[in-house]
Wavefront OBJ file of the C-alpha trace (Angstrom):
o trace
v 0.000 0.000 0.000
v 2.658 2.803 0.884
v 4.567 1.593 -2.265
v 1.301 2.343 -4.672
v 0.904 5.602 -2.695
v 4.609 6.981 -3.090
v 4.417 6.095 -6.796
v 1.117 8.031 -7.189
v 2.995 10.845 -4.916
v 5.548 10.509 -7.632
v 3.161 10.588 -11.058
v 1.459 13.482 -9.321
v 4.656 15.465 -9.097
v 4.805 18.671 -10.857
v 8.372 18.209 -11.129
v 9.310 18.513 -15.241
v 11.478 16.256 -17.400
v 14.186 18.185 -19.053
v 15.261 16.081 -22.354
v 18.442 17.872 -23.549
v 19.784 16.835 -27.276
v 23.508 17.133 -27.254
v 23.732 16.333 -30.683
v 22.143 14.112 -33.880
v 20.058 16.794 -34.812
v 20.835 18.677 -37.885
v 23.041 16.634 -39.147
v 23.617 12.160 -39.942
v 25.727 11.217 -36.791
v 26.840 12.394 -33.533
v 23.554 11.144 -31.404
v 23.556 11.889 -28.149
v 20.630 13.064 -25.631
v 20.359 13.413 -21.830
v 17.714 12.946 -19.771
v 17.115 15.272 -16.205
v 14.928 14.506 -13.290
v 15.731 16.081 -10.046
v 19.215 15.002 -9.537
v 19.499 12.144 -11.806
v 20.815 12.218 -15.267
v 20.757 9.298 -18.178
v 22.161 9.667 -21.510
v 21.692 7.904 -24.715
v 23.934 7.126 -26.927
v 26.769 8.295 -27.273
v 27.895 9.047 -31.403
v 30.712 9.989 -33.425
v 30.214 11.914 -36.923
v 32.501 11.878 -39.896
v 34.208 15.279 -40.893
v 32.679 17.375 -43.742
v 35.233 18.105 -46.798
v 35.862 21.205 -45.585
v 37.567 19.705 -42.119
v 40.917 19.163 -43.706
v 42.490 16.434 -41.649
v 40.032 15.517 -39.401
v 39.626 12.102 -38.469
v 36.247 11.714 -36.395
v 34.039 14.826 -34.845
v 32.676 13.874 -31.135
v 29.965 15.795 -29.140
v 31.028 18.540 -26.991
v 29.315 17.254 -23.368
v 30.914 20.511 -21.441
v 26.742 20.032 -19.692
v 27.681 16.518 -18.448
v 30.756 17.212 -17.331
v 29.448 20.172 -15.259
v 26.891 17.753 -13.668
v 29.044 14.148 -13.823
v 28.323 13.581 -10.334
v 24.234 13.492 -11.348
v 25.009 11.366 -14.522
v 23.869 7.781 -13.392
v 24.886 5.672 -16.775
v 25.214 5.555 -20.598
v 22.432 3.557 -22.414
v 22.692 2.492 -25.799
v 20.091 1.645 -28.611
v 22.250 -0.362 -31.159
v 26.041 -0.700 -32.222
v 25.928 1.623 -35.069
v 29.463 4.466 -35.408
v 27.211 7.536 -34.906
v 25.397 5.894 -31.719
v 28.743 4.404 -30.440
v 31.896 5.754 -31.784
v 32.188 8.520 -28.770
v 32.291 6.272 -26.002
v 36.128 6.113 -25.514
v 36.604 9.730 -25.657
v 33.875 10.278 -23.408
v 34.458 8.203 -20.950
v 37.863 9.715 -19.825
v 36.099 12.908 -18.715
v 32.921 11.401 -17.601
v 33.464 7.174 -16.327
v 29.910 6.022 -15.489
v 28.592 2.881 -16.219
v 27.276 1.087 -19.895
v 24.145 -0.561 -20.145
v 23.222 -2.175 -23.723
v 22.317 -5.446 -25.355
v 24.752 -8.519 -26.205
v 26.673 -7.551 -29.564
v 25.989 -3.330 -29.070
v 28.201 -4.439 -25.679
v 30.100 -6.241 -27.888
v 31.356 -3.686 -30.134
v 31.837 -0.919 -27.291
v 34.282 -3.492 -25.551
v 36.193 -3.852 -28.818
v 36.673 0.038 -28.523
v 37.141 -0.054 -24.951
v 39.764 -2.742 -25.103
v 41.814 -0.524 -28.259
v 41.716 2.635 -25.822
v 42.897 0.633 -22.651
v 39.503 1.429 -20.721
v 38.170 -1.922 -19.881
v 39.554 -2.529 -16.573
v 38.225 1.349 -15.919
v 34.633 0.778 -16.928
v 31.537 -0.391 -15.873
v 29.340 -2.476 -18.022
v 26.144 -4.286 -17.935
v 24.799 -6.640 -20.763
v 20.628 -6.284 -20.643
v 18.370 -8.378 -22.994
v 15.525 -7.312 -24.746
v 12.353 -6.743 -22.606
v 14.685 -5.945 -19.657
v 14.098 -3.280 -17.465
v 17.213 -1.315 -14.982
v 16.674 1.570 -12.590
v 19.163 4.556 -12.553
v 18.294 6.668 -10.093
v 14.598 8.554 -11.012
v 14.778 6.757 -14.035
v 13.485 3.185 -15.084
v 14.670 2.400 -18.531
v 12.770 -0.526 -20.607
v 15.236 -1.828 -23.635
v 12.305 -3.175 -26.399
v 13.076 -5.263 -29.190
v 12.963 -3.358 -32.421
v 14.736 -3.866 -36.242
v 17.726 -2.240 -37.738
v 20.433 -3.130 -39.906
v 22.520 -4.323 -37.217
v 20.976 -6.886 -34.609
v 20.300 -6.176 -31.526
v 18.947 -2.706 -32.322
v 16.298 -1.731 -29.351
v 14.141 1.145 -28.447
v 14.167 2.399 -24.963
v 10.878 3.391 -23.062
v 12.118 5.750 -20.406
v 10.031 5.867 -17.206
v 9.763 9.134 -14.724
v 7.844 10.847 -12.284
v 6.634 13.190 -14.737
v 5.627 10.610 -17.405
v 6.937 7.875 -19.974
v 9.247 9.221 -22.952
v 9.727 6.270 -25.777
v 12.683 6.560 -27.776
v 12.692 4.087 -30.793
v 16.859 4.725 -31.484
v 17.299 3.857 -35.340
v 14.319 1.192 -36.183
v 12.323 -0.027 -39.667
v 9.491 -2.488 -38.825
v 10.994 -5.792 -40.482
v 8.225 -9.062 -40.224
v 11.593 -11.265 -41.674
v 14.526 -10.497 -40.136
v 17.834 -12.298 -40.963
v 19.130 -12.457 -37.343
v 16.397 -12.973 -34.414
v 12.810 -12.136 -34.007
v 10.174 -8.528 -35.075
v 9.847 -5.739 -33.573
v 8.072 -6.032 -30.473
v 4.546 -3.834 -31.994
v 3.113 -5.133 -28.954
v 5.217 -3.649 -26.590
v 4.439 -0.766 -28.031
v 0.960 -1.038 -28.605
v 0.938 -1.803 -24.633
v 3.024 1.322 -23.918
v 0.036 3.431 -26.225
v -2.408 2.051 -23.602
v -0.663 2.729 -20.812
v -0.611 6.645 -21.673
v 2.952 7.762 -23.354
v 3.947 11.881 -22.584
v 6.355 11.785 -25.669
v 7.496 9.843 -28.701
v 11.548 10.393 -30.139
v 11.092 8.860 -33.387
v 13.732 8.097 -35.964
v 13.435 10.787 -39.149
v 15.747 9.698 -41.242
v 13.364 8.271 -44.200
v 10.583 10.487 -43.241
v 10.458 11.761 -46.662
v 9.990 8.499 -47.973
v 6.581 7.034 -48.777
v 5.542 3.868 -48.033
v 7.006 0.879 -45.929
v 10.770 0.043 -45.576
v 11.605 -3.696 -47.455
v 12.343 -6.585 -45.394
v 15.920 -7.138 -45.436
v 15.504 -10.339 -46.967
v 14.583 -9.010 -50.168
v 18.383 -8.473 -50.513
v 19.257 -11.973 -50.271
v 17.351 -12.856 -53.503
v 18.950 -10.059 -55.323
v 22.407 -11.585 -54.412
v 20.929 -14.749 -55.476
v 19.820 -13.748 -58.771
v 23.255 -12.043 -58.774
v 25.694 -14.735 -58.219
v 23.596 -17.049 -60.566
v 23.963 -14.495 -63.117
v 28.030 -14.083 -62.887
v 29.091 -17.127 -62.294
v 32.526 -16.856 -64.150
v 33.211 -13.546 -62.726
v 35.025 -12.788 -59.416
v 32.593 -10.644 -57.437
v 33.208 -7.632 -55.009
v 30.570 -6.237 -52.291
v 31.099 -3.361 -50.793
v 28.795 -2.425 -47.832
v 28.852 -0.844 -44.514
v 30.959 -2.655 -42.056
v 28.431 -2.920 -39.372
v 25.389 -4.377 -41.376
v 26.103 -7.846 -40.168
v 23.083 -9.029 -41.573
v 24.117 -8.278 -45.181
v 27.350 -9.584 -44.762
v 25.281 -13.014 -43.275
v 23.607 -13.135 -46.433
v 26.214 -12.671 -48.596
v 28.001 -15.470 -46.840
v 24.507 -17.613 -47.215
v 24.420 -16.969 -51.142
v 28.869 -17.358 -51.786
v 28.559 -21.079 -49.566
v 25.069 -22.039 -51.834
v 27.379 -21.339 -54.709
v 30.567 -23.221 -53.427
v 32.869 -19.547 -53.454
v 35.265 -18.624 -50.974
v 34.825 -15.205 -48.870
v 37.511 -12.954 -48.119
v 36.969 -9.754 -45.401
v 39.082 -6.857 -46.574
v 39.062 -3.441 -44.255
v 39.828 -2.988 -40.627
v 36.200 -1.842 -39.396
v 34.533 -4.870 -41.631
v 36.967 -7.724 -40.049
v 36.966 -5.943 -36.471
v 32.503 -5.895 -37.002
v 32.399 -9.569 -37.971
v 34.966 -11.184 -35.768
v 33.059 -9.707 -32.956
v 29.473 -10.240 -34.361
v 31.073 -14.291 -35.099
v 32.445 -14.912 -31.292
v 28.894 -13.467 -29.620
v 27.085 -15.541 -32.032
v 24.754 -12.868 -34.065
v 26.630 -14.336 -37.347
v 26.810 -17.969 -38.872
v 30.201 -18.778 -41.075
v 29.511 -22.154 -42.294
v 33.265 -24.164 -42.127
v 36.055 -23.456 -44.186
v 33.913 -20.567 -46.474
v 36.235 -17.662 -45.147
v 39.252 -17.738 -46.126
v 42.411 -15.165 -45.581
v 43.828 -11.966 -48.125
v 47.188 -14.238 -48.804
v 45.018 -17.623 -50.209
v 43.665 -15.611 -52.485
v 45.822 -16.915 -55.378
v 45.248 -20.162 -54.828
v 42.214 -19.854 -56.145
v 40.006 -18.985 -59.580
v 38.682 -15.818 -59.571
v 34.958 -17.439 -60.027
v 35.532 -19.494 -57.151
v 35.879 -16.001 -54.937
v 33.562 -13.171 -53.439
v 35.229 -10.220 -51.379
v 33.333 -8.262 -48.693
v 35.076 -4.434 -48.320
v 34.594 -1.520 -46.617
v 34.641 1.851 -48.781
v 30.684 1.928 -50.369
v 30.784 5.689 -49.351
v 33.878 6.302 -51.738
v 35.627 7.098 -47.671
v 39.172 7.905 -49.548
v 41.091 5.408 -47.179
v 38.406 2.508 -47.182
v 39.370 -0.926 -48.775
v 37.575 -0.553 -52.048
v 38.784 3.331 -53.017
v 42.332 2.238 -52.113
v 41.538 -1.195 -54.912
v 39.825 1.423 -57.430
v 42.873 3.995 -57.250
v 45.707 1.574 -57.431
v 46.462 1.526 -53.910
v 46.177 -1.627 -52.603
v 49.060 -3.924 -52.071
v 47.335 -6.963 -52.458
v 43.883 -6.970 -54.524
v 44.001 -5.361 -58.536
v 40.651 -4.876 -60.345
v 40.655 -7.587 -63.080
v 38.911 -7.186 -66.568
v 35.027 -8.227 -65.849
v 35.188 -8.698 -62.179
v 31.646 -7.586 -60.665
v 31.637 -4.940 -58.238
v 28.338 -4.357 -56.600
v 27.949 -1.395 -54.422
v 24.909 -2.597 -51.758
v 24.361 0.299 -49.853
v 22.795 3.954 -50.882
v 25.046 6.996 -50.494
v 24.748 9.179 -47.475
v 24.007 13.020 -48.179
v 26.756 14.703 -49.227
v 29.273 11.471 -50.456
v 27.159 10.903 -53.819
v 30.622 12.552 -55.395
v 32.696 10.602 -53.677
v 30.560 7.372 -54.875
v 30.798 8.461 -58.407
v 34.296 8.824 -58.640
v 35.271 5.021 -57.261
v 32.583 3.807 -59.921
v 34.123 5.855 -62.508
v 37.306 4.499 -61.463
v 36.452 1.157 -61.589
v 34.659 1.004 -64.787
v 37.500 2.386 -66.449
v 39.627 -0.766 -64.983
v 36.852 -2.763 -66.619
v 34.395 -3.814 -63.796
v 30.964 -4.362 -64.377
v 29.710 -2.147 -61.603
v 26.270 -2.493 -60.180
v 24.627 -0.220 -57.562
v 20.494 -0.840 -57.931
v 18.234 -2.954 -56.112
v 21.500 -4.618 -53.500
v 20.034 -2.264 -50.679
v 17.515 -1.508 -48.533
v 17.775 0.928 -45.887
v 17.429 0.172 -41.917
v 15.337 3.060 -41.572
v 11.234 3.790 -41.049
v 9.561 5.092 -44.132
v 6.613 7.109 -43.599
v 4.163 4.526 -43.093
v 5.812 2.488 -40.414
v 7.088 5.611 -38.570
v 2.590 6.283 -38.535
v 2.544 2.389 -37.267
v 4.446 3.292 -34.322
v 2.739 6.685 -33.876
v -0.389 4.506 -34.205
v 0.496 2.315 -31.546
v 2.598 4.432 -28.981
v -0.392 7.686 -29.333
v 2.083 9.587 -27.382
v 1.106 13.043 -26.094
v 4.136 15.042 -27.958
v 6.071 14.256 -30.936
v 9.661 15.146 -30.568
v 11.082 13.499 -34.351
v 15.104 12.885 -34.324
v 17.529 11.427 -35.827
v 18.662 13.883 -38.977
v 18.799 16.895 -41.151
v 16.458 19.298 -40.529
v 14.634 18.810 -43.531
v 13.861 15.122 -42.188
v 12.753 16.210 -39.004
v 10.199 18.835 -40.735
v 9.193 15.785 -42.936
v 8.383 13.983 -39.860
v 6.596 16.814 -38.568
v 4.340 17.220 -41.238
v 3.585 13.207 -41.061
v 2.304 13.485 -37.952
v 0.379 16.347 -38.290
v -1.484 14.513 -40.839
v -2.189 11.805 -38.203
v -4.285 14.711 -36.432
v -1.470 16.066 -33.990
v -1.814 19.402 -32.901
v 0.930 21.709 -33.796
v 1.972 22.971 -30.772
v 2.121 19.529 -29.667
v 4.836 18.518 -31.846
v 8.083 19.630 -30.853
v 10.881 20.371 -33.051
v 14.024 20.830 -31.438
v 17.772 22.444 -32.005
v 20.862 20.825 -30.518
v 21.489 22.237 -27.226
v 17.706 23.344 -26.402
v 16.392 22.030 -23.242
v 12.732 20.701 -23.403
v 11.043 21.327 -20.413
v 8.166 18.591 -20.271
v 5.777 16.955 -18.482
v 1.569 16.256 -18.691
v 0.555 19.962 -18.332
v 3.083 21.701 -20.675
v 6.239 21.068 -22.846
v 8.446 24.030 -23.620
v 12.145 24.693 -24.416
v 13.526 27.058 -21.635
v 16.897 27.431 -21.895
v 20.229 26.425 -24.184
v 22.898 24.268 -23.123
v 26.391 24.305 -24.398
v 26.962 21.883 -27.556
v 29.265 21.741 -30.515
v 31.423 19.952 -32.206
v 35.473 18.524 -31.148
v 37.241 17.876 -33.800
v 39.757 14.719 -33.339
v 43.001 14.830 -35.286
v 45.475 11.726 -34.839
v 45.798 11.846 -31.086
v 44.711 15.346 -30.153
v 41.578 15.490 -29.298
v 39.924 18.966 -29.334
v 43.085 21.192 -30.278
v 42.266 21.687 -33.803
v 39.699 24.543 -33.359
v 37.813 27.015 -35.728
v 40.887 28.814 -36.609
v 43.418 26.246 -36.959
v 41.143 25.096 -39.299
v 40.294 28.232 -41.377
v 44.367 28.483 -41.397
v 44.269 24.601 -43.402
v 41.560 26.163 -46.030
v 43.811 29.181 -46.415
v 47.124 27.190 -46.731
v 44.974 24.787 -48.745
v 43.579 27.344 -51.133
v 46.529 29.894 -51.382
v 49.670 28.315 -50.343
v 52.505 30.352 -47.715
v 54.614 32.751 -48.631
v 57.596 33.053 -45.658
v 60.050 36.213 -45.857
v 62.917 35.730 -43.680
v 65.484 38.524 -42.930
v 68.412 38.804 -40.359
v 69.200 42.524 -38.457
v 72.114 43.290 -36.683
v 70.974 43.675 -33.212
v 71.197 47.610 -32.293
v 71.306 49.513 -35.648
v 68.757 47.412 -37.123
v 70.420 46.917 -40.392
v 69.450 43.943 -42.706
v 72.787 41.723 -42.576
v 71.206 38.636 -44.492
v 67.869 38.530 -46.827
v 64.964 39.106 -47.447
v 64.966 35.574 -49.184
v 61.444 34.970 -50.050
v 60.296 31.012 -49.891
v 57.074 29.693 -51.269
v 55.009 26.355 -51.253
v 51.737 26.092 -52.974
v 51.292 29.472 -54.257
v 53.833 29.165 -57.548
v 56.224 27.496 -58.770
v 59.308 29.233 -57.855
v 61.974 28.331 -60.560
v 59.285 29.907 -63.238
v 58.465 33.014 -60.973
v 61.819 34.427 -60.464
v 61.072 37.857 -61.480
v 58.091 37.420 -59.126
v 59.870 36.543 -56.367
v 62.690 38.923 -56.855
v 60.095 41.935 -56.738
v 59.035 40.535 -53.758
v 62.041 40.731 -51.886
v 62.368 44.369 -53.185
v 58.915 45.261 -51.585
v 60.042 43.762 -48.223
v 62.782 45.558 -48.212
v 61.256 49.125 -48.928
v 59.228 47.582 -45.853
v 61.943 47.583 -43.742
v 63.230 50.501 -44.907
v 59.875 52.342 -44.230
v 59.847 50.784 -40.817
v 63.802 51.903 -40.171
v 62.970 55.489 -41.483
v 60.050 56.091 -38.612
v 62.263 54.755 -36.190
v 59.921 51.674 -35.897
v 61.868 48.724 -34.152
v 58.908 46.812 -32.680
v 59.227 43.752 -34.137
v 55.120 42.790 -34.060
v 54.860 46.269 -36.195
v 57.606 45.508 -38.763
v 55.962 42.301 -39.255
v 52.478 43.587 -39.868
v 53.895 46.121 -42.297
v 56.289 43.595 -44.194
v 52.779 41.219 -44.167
v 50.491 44.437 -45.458
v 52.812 45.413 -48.371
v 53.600 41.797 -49.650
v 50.269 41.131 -49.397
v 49.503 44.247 -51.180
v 51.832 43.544 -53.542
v 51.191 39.881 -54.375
v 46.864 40.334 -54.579
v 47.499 42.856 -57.603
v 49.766 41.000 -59.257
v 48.309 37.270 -59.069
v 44.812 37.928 -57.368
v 45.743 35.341 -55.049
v 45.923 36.130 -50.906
v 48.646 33.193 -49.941
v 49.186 33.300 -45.998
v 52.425 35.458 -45.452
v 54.810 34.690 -42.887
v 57.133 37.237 -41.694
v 60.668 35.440 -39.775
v 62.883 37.968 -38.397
v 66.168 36.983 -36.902
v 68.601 39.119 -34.695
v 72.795 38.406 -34.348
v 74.333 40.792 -32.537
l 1 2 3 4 5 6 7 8 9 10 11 12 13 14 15 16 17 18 19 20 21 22 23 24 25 26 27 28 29 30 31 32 33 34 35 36 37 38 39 40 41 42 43 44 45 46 47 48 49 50 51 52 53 54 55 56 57 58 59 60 61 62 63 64 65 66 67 68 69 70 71 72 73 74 75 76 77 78 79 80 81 82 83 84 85 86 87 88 89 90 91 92 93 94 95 96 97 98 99 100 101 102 103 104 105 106 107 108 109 110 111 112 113 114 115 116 117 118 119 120 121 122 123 124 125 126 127 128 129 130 131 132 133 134 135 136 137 138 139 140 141 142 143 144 145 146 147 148 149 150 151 152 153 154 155 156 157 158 159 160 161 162 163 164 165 166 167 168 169 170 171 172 173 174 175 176 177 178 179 180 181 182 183 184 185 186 187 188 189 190 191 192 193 194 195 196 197 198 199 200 201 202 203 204 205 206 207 208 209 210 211 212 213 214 215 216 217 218 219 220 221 222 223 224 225 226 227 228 229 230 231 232 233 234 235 236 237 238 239 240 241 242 243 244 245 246 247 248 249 250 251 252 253 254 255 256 257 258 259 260 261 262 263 264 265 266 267 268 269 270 271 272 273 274 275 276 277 278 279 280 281 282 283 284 285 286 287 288 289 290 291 292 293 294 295 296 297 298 299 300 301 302 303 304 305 306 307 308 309 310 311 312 313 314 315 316 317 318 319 320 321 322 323 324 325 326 327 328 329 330 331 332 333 334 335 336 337 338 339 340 341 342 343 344 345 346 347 348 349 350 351 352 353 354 355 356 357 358 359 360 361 362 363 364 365 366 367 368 369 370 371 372 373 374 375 376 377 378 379 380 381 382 383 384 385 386 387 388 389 390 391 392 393 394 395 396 397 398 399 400 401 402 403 404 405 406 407 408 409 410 411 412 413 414 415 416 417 418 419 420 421 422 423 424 425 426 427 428 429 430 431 432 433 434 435 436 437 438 439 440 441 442 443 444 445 446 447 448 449 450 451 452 453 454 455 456 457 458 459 460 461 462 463 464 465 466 467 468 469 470 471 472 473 474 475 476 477 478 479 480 481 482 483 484 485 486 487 488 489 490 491 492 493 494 495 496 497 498 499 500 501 502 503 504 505 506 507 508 509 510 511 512 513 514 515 516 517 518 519 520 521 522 523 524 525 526 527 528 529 530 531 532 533 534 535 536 537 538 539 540 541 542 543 544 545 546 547 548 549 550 551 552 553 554 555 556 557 558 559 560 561 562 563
């Protein structure tokens, strides 16, 4: 009796629900959200994003969680919805400002310990393996892990219970009746949830534009049947994404029906499937893979290769095969290439080039019907709007134009407009039955990770790689004698990436000419700040070099003193 009574205590609470998206909004990757009640904070997911072509020599960009780290000691745990890069790829960077503890399912676990292990963290960390249909408690929070599809397995949504009402998040989902590893999506679950009374649905965007229902992923498999049947003299190449373990199952599936031999080329592909293998989520009938080196002991129709690189990524497997570049697999004359996946905004260039690349090698490239997407389309994102009838819509997952899709959707499904909430990265959502509102911003943003350093390539440092990238460096380097100021040595003028020296001599020796009229401007107003004479020798070259190329390189005054 006085547990029922403190829990209606607690539902009666007018205490709100702050849901804070760190990032994954406005943009393919980076997902991460918090959760506030009181003084108890959960997050989900924790994603990386790849950098945009104009972040010259970035590796990976992670969320900035300055909020987090501000309130670590009300952070009770990490909770994941599936194993995907932009839900996952954080963690290790993450957890060496803020160490709480892990909670997802059997292979998402799986794949976060393969991270942990590479950054030395697992003796540090905390984790806890929970099935599907389990339930934990951190702190005011109860979180429920439901089964749900994706294009990796043991994708789940997360119904998150607190005092001011239930929030369903459905992580990255598509409503498959055949999947190729395990069982549906649990629709009852959900449908259960709906009658229970649900304050707010998250709901994946990312094919809200898309009519119609998302394929079953099976319908794949009979393409690469109808494939392999079709080539069998050729040697065939797939490219997909490294963590779709269920396409690379049924590529395996179709190669063993038709007696070839599989070989796993690219580091996140063989790191994906030896992990997905030991846990059990994939099934390599004996003696089907085989390793890069036994390649040539066999035929080339006797062979099917599984890369990395069907986003044209420049370093990936199959770009470094189309380019030349790798030391052990050459294009041959008719080999089949078949891209099964879809490009992701903004790499269709990148996609185009490896095809063109290919063909020209002569590869029979194919890149329609070999994919279906792991995402809702608009009819199955309505099913679970259907079922969940959640108070306030809060779409994620996306580009803005895919949340507004969303939006639209379910104002067609008779939602009010004020009660669906579209949200920025950073805005805090104040909710709970009476009201939902964003009150306030929270700091969020993007840290850029180059090689080891982690943050220290900022805004500028960046804008200086466009400008060195665009215009090249001019450096002018002089020596003065120490007290009279007098140039003993230079100005020798040295350039890389603006011209070609040895065919701009006359260029360059005007140059020098207009740094030294610089110095002797500088001399002649008794100017011996060495900050000043730099500015004026960088005005006047610049000056000097924008009228005569109508180029702006970045110039580089060196000034050296002997007494």
């Amino acid at each position: 009796m006085k547990k029922e009574q403190s829990r209606q205590n607690r539902q009666n609470s007018t205490e709100k629900l702050k849901i804070m998206p760190i990032g994954g909004l406005g943009l393919i990757g980076m997902n991460i959200t918090a959760f506030e009640y009181n003084d108890s904070i959960i997050v989900v997911d924790c994603g990386l994003a790849f950098p945009e072509d104009d972040m010259l020599g970035i590796d990976l960009v992670i969320p900035d969680i300055t909020y987090l780290k501000e309130n670590a000691e009300k952070v009770k745990g990490f909770v994941f919805t599936h194993g995907h890069e932009d839900h996952i790829g954080a963690v290790p960077y993450v957890l060496k400002d803020i160490n709480v503890p892990l909670y997802a399912t059997k292979l998402t676990m799986g794949l976060i310990e393969r991270k942990l292990t590479e950054s030395g963290m697992m003796r540090t960390t905390k984790r806890k393996v929970v099935k599907q249909g389990q339930s934990i408690n951190l702190g005011d929070f109860r979180v429920e892990f439901i089964r749900t599809n994706h294009s990796i397995a043991d994708a789940v949504a997360l119904a998150i219970y607190s005092p001011a009402g239930i929030v369903v998040h459905t992580g990255d989902f598509k409503v498959d009746y055949t999947p190729v590893y395990g069982d549906a999506i649990d629709l009852q679950r959900f449908a259960e949830l709906g009658k229970k009374g649900v304050l707010a649905l998250m709901c994946d965007s990312t094919n809200a534009e898309r009519p119609g229902f998302t394929a079953s992923e099976r319908t794949v498999g009979k393409t690469f049947d109808h494939l392999f049947s079709e080539n069998v003299q050729h040697r065939i190449i797939i490219a997909t994404f490294a963590s779709n373990v269920d396409r690379v199952q049924q590529i395996i599936n179709t190669a063993y029906k038709y007696g070839r031999k599989v070989v796993i080329e690219g580091r996140s592909m063989v790191n994906v499937i030896s992990t997905a293998s030991e846990l059990g989520y994939l099934n390599v009938p004996q003696n089907t893979l085989i390793e890069l080196e036994e390649m040539k002991n066999y035929t080339d129709e006797q062979l099917v290769l599984i890369t990395t690189g069907s986003q044209g990524e420049s370093m990936a497997a199959l770009s470094r095969i189309a380019a030349n570049m790798h030391k052990k697999i050459t294009i041959h004359p008719n080999d089949v290439v078949i891209f099964s996946s879809n490009p992701i905004p903004g790499n269709e260039k990148a996609v185009s080039k490896v095809i063109n690349e290919l063909s020209v090698k002569g590869a029979n490239v194919i890149f329609q019907d070999t994919h279906v997407s792991g995402h809702a389309c608009q009819e199955d994102i309505k099913l679970i709007y259907s079922l969940v009838k959640p108070k306030y819509a809060i779409p994620v997952h996306g580009e803005y134009r895919h949340l507004k899709a969303q939006a639209k959707l379910v104002e067609e499904l008779g939602f009010e407009k004020d009660h669906i909430l579209l949200l920025q990265a950073g805005n805090v959502l104040e909710i709970n039955e009476d009201s939902a509102a964003v009150t306030g911003q929270v700091q969020t943003g993007s840290i850029l990770v180059d090689g080891l350093g982690v943050g220290d390539v900022g805004n500028i440092v960046l804008r200086d790689r466009q400008h060195l990238a665009e215009d090249g460096i001019v450096i002018a380097v002089l020596t003065l004698e120490k007290y009279s100021g007098q140039i003993l040595a230079g100005p020798d003028i040295v350039s890389r990436g603006f011209v070609y020296v040895r065919e701009s001599e006359d260029l360059m020796d005007e140059a020098r000419s207009v740094v030294e009229d610089a110095m002797e401007h500088c001399t002649a107003h008794h100017i011996s700040d060495w900050a000043k004479m730099k500015n004026a020798i960088r005005d006047s070259l610049g000056d000097f070099l924008w009228k005569r190329t109508k180029r702006r390189p970045m110039i580089l005054p060196i000034i050296m003193e002997v007494e």
